[in-house]
C-alpha positions in Angstrom: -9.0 -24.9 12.6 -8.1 -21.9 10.9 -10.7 -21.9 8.2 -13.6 -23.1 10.2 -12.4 -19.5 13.0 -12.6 -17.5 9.9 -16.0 -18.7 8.7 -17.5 -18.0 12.3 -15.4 -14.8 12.3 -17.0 -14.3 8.4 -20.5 -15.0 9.4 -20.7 -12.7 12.7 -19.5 -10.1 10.8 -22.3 -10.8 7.7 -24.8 -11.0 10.5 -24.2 -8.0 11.8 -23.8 -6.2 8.7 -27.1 -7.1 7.7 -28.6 -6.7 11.0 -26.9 -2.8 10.9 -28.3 -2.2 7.4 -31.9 -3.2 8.5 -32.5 -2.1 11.9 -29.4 0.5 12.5 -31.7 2.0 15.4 -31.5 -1.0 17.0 -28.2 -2.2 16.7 -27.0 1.5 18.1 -28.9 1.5 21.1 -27.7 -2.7 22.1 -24.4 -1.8 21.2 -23.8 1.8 22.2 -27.1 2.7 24.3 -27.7 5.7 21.9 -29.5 6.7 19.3 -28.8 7.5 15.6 -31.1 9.6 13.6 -31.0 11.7 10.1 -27.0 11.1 8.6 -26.5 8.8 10.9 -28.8 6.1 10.1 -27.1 6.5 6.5 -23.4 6.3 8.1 -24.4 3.1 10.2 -25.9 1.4 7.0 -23.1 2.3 5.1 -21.0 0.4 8.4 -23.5 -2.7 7.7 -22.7 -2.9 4.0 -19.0 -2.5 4.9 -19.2 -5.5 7.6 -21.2 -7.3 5.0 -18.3 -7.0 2.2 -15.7 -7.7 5.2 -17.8 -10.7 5.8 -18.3 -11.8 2.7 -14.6 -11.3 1.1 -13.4 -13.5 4.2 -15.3 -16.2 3.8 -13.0 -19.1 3.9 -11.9 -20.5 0.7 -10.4 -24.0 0.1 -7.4 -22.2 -0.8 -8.1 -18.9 1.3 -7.9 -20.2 4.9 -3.9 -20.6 4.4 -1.6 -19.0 7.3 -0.7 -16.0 5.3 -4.0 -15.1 3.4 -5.4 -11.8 2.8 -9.1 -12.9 4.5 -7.0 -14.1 7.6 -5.0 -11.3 8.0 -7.9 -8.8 7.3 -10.1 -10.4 9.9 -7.4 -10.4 12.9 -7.0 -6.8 12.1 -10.2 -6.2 12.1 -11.4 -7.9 15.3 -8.1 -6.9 16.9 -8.9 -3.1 16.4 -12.8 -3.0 17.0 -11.5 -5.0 20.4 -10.0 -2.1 21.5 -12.5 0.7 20.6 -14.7 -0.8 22.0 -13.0 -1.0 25.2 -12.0 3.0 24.7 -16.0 3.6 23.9 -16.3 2.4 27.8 -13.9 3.2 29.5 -13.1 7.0 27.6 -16.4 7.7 26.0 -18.1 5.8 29.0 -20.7 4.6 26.7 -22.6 1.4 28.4 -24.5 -0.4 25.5 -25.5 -3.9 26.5 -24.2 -5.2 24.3 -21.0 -3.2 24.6 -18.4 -6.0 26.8 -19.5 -8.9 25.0 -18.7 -7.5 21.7 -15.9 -6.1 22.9 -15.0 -9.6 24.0 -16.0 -11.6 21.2 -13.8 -9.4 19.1 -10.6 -9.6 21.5 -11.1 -13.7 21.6 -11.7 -14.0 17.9 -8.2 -11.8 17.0 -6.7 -13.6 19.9 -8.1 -17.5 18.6 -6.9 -16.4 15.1 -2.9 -15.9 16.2 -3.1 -18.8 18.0 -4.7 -20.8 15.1 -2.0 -19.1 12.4 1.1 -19.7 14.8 0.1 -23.3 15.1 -0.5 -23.6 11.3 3.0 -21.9 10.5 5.0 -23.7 12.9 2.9 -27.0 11.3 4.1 -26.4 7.9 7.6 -25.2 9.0 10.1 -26.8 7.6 12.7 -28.4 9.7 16.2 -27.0 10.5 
């Protein structure tokens, strides 16, 4: 369960990535209902290749998917955090992008399906007292 989470969590995240790197204009205004022009566009694309590395370094291994990998623990942080900015873009920044709450959500059930993937893995592999 825990590999096949990370590879969905792995190819939303290279999907995005790629998606930022091409059309940053777009993705902006779905996502944050702005726009981003002159520095900016290089900043987003420079968030696109990071998502794409994030992506791509979490792909799940046959090894990689254990409980207390790197890929896992760098993907719950990640969704876990970009959860809750998200949620402060609204609700501080009031920014209302479409696509805004279900990324937001996406995120939050992602970090949330990957502790509850890793606790049942650990407590699968515990050894017995």
């Amino acid at each position: 369960m825990l590999a096949k989470l990370l590879a969905f969590a792995s190819l939303t995240e290279i999907g995005t990535g790629l998606a930022v790197i091409v059309a940053p204009n777009i993705v902006v205004t779905l996502l944050l209902a702005g726009d981003v022009s002159g520095v900016g566009i290089a900043v987003a694309r420079c968030f696109g290749v990071a998502l794409l590395a994030l992506g791509l370094a979490c792909w799940p291994a046959r090894q990689q998917a254990a409980s207390g990998s790197a890929a896992v623990r760098a993907m719950l942080v990640y969704n876990a955090l970009i959860a809750m900015f998200l949620v402060y873009l609204y609700t501080v920044a009031h920014v209302r992008g479409v696509l805004l709450w279900p990324g937001a959500l996406l995120h939050a059930t992602v970090a949330i399906l990957l502790v509850l993937a890793w606790r049942a893995e650990r407590s699968t592999f515990a050894p017995a007292e």
